[in-house]
PDB file of N, CA, C and O in Angstrom, chain B, residues numbered from 101:
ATOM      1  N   UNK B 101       0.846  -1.174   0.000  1.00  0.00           N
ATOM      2  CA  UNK B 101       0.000   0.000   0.000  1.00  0.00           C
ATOM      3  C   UNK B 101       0.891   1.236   0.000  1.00  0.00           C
ATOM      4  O   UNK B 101       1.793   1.300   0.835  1.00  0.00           O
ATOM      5  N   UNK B 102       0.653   2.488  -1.111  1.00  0.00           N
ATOM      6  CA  UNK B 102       0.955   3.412  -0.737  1.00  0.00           C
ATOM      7  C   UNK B 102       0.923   4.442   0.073  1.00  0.00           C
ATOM      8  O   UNK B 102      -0.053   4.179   0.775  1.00  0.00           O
ATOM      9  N   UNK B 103       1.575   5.971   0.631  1.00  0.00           N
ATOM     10  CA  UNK B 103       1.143   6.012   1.148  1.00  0.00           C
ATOM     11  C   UNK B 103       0.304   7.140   0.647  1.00  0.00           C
ATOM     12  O   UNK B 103       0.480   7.278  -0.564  1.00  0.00           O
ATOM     13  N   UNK B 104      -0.625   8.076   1.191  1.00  0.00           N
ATOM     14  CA  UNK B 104      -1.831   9.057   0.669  1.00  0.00           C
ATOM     15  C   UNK B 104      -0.807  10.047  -0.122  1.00  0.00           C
ATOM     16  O   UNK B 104       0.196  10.611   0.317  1.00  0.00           O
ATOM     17  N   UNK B 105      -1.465  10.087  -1.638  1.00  0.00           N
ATOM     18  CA  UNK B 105      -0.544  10.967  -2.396  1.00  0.00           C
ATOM     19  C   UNK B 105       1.068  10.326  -3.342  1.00  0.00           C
ATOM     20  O   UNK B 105       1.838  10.927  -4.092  1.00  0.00           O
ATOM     21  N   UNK B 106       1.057   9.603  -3.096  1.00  0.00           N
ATOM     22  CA  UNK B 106       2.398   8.943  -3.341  1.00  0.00           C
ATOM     23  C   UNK B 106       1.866   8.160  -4.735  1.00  0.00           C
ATOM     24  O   UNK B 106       0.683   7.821  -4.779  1.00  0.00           O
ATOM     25  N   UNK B 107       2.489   7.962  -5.530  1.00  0.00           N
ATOM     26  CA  UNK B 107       2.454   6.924  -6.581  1.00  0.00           C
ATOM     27  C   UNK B 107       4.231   6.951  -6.757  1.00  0.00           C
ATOM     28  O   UNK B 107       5.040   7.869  -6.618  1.00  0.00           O
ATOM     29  N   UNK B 108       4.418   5.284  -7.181  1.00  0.00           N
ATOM     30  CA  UNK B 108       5.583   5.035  -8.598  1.00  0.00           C
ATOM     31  C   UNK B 108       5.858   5.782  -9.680  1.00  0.00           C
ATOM     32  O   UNK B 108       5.090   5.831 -10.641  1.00  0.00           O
ATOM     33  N   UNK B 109       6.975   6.428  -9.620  1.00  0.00           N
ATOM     34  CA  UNK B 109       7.685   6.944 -10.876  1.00  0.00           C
ATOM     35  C   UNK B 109       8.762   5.870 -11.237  1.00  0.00           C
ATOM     36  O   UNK B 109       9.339   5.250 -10.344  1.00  0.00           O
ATOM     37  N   UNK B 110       8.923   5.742 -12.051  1.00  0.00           N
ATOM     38  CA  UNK B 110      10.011   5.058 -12.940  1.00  0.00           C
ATOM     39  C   UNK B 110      11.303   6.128 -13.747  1.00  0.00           C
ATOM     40  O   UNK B 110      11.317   6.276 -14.969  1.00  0.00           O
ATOM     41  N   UNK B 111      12.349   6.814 -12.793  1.00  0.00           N
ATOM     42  CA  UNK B 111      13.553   7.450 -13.733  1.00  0.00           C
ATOM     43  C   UNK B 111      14.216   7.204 -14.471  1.00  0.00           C
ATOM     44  O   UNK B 111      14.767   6.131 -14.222  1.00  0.00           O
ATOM     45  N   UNK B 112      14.559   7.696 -15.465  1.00  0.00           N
ATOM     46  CA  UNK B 112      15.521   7.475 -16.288  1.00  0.00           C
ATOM     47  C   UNK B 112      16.443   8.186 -16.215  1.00  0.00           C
ATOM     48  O   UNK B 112      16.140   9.378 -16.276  1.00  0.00           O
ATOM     49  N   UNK B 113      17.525   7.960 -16.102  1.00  0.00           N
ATOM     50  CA  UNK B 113      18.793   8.633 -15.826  1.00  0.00           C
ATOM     51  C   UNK B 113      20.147   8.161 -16.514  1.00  0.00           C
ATOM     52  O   UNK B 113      20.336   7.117 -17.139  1.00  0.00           O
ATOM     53  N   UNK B 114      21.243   9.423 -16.181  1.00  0.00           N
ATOM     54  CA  UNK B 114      22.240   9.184 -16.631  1.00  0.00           C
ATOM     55  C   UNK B 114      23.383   9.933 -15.656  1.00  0.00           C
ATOM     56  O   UNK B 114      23.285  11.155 -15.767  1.00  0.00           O
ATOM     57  N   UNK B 115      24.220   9.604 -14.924  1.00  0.00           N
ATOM     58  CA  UNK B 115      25.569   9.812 -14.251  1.00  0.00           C
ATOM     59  C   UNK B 115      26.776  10.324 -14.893  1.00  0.00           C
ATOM     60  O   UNK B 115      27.774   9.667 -15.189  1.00  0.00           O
ATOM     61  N   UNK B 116      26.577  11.557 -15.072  1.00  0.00           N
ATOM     62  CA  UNK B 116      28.649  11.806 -15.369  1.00  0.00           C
ATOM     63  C   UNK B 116      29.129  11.866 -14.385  1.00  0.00           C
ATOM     64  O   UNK B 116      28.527  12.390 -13.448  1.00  0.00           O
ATOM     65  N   UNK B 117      30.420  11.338 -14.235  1.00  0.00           N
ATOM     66  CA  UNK B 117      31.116  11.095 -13.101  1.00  0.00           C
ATOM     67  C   UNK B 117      32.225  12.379 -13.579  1.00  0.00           C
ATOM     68  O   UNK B 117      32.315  12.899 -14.692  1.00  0.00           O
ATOM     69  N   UNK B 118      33.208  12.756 -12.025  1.00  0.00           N
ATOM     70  CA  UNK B 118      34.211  13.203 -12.125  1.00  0.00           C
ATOM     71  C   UNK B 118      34.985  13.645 -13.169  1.00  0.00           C
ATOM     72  O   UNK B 118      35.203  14.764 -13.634  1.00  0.00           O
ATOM     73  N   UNK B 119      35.542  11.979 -13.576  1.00  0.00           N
ATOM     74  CA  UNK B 119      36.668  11.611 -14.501  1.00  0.00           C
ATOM     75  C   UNK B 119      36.367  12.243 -15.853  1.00  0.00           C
ATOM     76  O   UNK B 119      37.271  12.677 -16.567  1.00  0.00           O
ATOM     77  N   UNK B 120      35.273  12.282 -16.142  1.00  0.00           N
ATOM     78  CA  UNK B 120      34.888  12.455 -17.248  1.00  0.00           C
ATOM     79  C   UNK B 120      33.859  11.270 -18.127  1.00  0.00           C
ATOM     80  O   UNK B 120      33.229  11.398 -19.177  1.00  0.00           O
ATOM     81  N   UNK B 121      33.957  10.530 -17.533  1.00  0.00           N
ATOM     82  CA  UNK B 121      32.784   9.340 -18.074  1.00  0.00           C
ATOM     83  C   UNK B 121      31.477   9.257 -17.753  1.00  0.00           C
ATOM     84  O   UNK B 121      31.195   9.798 -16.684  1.00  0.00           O
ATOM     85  N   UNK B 122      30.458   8.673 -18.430  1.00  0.00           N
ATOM     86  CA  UNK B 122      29.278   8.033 -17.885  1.00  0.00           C
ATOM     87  C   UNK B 122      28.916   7.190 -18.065  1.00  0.00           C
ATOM     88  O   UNK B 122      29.356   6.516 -18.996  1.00  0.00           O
ATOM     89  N   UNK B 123      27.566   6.614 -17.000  1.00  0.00           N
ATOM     90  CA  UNK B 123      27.036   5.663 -17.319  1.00  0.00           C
ATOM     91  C   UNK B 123      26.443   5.555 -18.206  1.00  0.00           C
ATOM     92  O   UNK B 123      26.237   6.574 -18.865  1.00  0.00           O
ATOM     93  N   UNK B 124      25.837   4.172 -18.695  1.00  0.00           N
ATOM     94  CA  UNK B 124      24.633   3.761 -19.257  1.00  0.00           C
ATOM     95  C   UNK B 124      24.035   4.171 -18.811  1.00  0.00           C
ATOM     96  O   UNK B 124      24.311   4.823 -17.804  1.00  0.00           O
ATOM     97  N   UNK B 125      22.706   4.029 -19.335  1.00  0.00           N
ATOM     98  CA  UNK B 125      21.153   4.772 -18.633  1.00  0.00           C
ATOM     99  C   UNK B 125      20.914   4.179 -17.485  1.00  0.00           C
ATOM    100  O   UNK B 125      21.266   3.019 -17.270  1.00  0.00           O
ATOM    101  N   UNK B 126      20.376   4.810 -16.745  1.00  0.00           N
ATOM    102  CA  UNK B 126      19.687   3.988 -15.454  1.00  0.00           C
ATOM    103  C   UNK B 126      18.173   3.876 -15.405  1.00  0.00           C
ATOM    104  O   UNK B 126      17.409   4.664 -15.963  1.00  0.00           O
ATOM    105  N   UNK B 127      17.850   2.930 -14.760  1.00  0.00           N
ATOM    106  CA  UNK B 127      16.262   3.129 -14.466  1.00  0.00           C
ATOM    107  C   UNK B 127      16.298   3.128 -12.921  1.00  0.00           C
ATOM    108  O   UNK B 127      17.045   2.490 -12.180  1.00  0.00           O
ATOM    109  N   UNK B 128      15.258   4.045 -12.598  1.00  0.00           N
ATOM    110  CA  UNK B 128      15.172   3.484 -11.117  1.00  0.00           C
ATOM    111  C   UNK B 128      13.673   3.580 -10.652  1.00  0.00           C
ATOM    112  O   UNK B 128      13.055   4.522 -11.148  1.00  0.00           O
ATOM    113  N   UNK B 129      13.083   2.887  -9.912  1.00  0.00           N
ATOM    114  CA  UNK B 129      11.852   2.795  -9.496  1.00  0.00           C
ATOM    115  C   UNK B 129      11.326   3.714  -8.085  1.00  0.00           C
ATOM    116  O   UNK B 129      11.371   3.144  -6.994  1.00  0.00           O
ATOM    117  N   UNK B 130      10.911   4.919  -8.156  1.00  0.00           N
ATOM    118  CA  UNK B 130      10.872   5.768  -6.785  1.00  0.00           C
ATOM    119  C   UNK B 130       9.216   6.053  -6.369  1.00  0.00           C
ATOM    120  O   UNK B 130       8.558   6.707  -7.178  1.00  0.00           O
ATOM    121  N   UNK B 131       8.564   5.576  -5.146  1.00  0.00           N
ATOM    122  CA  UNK B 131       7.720   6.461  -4.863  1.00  0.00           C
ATOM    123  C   UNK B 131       7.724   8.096  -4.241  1.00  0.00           C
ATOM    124  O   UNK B 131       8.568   8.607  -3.506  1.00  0.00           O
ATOM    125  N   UNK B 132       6.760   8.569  -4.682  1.00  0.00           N
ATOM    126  CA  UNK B 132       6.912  10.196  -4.776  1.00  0.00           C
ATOM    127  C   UNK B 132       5.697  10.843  -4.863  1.00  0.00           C
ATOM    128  O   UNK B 132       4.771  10.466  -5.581  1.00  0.00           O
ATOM    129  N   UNK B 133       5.684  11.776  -4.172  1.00  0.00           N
ATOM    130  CA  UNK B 133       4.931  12.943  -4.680  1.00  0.00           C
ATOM    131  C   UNK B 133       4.204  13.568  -6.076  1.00  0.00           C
ATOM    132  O   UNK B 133       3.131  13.827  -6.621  1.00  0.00           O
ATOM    133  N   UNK B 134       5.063  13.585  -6.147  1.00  0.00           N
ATOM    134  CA  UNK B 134       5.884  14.619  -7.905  1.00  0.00           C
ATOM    135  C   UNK B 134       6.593  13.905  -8.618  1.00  0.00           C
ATOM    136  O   UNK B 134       7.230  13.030  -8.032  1.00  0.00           O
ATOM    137  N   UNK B 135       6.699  13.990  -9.737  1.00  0.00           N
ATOM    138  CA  UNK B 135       7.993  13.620 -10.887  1.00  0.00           C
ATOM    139  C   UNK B 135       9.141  14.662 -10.033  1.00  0.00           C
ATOM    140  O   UNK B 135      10.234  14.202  -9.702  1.00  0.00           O
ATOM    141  N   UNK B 136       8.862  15.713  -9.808  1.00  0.00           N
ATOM    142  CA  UNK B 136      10.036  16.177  -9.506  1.00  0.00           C
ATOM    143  C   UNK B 136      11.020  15.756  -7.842  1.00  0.00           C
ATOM    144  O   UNK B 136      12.240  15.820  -7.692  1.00  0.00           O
ATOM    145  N   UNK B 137      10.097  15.395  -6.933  1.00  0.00           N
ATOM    146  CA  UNK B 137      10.143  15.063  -5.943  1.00  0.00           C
ATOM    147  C   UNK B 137      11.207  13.660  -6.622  1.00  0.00           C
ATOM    148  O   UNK B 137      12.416  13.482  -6.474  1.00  0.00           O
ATOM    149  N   UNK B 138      10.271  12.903  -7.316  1.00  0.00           N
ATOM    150  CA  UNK B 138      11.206  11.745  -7.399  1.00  0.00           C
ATOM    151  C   UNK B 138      12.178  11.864  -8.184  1.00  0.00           C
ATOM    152  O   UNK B 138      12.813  10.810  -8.210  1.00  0.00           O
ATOM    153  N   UNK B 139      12.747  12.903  -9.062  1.00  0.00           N
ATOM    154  CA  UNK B 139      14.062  12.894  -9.753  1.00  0.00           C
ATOM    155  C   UNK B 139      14.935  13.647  -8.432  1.00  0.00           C
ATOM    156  O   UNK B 139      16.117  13.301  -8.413  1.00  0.00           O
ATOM    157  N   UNK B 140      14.591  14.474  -7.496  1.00  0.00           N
ATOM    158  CA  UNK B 140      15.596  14.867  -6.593  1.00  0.00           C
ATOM    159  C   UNK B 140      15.720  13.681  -5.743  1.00  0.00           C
ATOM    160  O   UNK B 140      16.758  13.625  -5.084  1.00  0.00           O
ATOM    161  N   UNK B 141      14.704  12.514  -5.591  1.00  0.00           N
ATOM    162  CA  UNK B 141      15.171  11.416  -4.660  1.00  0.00           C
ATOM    163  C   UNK B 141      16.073  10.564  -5.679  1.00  0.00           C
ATOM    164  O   UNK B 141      16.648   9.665  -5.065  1.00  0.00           O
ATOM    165  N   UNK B 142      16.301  10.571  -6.735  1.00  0.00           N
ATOM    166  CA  UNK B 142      17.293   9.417  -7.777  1.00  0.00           C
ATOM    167  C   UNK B 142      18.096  10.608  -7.589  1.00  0.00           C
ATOM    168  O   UNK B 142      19.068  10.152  -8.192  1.00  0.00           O
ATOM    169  N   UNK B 143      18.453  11.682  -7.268  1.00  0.00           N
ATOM    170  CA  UNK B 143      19.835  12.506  -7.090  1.00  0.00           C
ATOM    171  C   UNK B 143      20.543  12.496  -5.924  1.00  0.00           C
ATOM    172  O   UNK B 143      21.750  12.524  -5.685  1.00  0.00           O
ATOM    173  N   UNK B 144      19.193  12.436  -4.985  1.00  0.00           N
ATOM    174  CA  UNK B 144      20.074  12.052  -3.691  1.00  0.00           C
ATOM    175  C   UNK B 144      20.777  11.153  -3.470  1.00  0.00           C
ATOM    176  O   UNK B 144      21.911  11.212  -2.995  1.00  0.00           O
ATOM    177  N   UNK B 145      20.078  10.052  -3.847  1.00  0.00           N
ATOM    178  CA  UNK B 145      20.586   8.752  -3.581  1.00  0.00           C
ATOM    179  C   UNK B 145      22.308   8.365  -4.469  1.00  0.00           C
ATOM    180  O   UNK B 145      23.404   7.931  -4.116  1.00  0.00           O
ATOM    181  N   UNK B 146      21.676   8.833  -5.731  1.00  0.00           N
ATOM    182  CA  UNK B 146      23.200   9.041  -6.732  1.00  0.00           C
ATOM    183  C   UNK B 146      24.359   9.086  -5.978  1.00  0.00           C
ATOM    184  O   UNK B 146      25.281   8.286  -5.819  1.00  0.00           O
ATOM    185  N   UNK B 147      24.018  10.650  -5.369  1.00  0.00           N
ATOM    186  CA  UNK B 147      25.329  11.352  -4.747  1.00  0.00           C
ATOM    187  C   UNK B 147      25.889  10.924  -3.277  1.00  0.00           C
ATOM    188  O   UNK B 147      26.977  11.240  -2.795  1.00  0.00           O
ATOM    189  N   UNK B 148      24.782  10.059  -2.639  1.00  0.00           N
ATOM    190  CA  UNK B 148      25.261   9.507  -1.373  1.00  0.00           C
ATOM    191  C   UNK B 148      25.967   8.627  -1.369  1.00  0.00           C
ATOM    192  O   UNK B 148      26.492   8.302  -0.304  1.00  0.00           O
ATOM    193  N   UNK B 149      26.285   7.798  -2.764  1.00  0.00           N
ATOM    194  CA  UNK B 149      26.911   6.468  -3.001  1.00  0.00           C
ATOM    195  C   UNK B 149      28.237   6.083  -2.805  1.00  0.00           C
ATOM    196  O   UNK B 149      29.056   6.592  -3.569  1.00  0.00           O
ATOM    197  N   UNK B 150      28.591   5.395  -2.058  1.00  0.00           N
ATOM    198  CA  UNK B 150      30.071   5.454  -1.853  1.00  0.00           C
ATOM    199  C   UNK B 150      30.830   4.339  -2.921  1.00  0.00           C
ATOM    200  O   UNK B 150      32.032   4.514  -3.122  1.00  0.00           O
ATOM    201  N   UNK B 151      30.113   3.156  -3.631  1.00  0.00           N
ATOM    202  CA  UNK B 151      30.845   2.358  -3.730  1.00  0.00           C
ATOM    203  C   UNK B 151      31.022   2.687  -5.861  1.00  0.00           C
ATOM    204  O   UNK B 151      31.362   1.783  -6.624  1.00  0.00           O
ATOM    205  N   UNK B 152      30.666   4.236  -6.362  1.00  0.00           N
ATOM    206  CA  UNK B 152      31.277   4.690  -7.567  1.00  0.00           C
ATOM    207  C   UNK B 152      32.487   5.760  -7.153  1.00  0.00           C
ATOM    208  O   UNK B 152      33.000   6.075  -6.079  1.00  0.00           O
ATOM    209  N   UNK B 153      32.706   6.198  -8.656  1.00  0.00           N
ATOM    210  CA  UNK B 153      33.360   7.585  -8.707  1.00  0.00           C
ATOM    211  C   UNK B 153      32.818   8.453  -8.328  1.00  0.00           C
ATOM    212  O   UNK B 153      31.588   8.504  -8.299  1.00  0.00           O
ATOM    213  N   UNK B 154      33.700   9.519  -7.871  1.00  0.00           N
ATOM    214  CA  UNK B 154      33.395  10.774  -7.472  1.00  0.00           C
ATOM    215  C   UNK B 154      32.021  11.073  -8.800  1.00  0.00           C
ATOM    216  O   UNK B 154      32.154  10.580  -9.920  1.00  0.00           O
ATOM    217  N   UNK B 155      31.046  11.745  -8.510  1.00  0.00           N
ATOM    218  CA  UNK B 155      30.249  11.999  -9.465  1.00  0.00           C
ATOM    219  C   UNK B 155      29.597  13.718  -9.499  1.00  0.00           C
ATOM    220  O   UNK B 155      29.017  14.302  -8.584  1.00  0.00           O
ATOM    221  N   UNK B 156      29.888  14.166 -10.700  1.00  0.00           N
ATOM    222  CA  UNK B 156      29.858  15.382 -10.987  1.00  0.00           C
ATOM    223  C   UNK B 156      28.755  16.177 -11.312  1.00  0.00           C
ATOM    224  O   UNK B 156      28.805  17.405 -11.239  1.00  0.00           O
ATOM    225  N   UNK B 157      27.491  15.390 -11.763  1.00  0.00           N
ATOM    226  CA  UNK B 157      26.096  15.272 -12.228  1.00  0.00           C
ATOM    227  C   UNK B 157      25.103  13.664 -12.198  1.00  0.00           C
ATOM    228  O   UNK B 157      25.312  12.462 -12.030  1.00  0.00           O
ATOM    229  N   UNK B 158      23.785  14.727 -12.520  1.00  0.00           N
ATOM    230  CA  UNK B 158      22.975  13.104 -12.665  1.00  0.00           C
ATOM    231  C   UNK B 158      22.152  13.662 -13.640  1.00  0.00           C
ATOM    232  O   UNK B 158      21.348  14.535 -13.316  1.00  0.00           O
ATOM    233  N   UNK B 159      22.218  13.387 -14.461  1.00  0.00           N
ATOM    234  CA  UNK B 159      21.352  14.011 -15.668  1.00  0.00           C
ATOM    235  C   UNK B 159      19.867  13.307 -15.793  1.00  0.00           C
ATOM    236  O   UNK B 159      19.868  12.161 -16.241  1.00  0.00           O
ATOM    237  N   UNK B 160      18.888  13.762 -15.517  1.00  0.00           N
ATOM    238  CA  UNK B 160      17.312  13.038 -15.348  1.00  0.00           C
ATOM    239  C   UNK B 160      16.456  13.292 -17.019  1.00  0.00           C
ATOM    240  O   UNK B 160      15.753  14.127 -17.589  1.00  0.00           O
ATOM    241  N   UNK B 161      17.193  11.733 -17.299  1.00  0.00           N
ATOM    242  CA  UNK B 161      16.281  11.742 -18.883  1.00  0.00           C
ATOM    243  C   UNK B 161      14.515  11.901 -19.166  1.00  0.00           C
ATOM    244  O   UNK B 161      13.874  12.534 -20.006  1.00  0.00           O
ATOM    245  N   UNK B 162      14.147  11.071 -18.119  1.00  0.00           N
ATOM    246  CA  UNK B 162      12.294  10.988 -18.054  1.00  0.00           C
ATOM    247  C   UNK B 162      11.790  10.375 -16.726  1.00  0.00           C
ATOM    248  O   UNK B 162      12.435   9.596 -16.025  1.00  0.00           O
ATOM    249  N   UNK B 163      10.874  10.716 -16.546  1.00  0.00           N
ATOM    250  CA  UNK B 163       9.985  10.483 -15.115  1.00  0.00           C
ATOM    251  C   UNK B 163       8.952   9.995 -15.916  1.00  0.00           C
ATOM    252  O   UNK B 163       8.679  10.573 -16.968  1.00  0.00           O
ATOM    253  N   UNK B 164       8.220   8.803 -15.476  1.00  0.00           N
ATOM    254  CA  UNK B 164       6.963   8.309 -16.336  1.00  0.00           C
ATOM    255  C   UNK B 164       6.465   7.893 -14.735  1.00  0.00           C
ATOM    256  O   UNK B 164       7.245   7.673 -13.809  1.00  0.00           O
ATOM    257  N   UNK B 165       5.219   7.853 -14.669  1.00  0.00           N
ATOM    258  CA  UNK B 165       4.215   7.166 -13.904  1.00  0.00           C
ATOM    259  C   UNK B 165       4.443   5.206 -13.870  1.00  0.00           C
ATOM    260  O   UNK B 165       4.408   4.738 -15.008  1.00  0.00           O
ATOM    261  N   UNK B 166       4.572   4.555 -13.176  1.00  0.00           N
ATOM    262  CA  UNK B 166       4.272   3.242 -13.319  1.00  0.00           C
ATOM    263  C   UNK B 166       2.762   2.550 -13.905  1.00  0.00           C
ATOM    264  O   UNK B 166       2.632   1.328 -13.982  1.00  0.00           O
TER     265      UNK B 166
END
């Protein structure tokens, strides 16, 4: 059950790191508020990550509804 207000977004994303590289696309599955709510929660999470590169951006390709 969600909770009141909340639905699944599905992100699409992309990571430049530091170095100069990026990832492949990402998907990630977030409940949220907002599309926007849930692309700042796939940024947070990005940037809290310890086990990539230093990362320089998160580029948010699409937010779709589940």
């Amino acid at each position: 059950m969600t909770q009141a207000g909340m639905i699944f977004y599905t992100v699409r994303y992309r990571v430049a790191y530091a170095n100069g590289e990026s990832s492949p696309i990402k998907f990630s599955e977030v409940m949220a508020g907002t599309p926007d709510e849930a692309s700042e929660k796939v940024k947070r999470f990005e940037f809290q990550r310890t086990d990539a590169h230093p990362i320089r951006s998160v580029n948010i390709r699409a937010v779709e509804n589940c």
